[in-house]
C-alpha positions, 0 to 999 in steps of 0.5 A, a space after each residue: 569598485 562597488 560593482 566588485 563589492 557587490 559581485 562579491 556580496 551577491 556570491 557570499 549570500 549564494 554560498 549560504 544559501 547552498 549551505 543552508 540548503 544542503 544542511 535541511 537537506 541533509 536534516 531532512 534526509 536523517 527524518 524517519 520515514 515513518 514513525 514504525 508503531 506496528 511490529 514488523 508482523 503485523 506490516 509483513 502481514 499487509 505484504 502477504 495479504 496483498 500478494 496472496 490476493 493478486 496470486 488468486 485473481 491471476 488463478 481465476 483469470 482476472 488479469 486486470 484486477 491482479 495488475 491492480 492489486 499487484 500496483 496495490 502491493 507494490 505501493 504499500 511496500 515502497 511506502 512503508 518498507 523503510 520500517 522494517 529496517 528499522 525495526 530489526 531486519 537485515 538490510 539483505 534480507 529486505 532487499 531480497 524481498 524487494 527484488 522478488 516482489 518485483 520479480 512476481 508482479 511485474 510479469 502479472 502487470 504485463 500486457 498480454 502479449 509478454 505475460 508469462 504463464 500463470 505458472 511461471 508467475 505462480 512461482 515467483 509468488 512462491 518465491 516471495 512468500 518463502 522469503 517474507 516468511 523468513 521476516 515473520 517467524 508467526 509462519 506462512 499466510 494459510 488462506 483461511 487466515 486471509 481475508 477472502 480474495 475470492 469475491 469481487 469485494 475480497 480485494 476491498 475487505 482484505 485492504 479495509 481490514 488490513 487498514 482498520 488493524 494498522 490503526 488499532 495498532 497505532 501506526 497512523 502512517 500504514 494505515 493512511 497509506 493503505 486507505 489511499 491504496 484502497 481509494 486508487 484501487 477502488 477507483 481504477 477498477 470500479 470506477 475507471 474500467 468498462 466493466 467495473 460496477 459503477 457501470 454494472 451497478 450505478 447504485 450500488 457502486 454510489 452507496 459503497 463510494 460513499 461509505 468508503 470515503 466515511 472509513 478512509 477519510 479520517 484515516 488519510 487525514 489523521 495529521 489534520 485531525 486526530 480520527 475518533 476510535 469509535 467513529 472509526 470503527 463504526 464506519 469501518 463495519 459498515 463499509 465491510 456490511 456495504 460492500 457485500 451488497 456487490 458480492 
């Protein structure tokens, strides 16, 4: 008889403890995903930038770089997307977004061997770019409003800038993400590959490693401590100064 009370006991406390679960599930579910300061213009802006740039290294031949800010891309998009939603866009619309982004940087994350040609990929950027100008009525990315993806460093200052405008902004949430998009793609490229310029430029690649952690960090760590605008700002000017040591 005790053995069957306490079966029953040890039953009872599991179902409450399957209900709880699936209650703060179910609370954790309904949280926003990000607290959505920034108008969707300036978030579509990011989108746009980042697969202007990866368009532009895939045109010049710089197949690796274009994988990593496509990964780039593809990051900052799944981590900040749920915004637009809830900021006004059609769920369809997002959607078709989704489905073209993907549609364009995974031939150009693709080895070599099953690449499409450039301008087939060219396309598919086309396609992208047409469909995130429907979200954002201030019009198309010109080059000339995008920071230069030209320069070894465009890849950097265009992200660096997009950050610090994220965080004048006030979305402390896009901007953290970009700096750690930033941080990743840095060390992929500068970093971890032969080619890259701790290997060409030890020096320089340590005094740029070093600056960029002075910008990015306060950003990435913003729920920790709340970063100084002016401190900000000022680490920010002088990574974009650093970086053109490595033009």
């Amino acid at each position: 008889m005790n053995k069957s009370k306490s079966l029953m006991v040890m039953i009872a406390v599991s179902v409450m403890v399957c209900l709880i679960g699936i209650e703060t599930a179910r609370a954790q579910d309904t949280k926003p995903t990000a607290k959505c300061e920034t108008p969707n213009s300036v978030r579509v802006t990011v989108y746009k930038y980042l697969g202007l740039i990866t368009d532009r290294l895939l045109n010049q031949g710089e197949f690796a770089r274009a994988a990593h800010v496509g990964g780039a891309l593809v990051t900052v998009w799944d981590e900040t997307n749920g915004c637009l939603q809830i900021l006004g866009v059609d769920r369809e619309e997002a959607v078709q977004v989704n489905e073209l982004m993907y549609a364009f940087v995974e031939p150009v994350q693709a080895p070599a061997a099953k690449r499409l040609d450039v301008s087939q990929i060219n396309k598919l950027y086309d396609a992208y770019e047409d469909a995130l100008n429907k979200l954002d009525t201030s019009g198309p990315t010109h080059p000339e409003r995008v920071p230069s993806g030209s320069s070894r460093m465009g890849v950097y200052r265009a992200l660096a800038e997009l950050i610090f405008q994220s965080f004048k902004n006030g979305d402390t949430e896009t901007s953290a993400t970009l700096g750690r998009t930033l941080e990743r793609t840095w060390d992929q490229i500068e970093e971890n590959r032969k080619q890259g310029l701790s290997k060409s430029n030890p020096k320089v690649f340590r005094e740029i490693d070093v600056v960029m952690d002075a910008f990015i960090k306060p950003v990435i760590e913003y729920d920790q401590k709340t970063p100084d605008p002016a401190s900000v700002e000022s680490a920010y000017a002088t990574y974009l100064d650093k970086l053109k040591a490595a033009d």
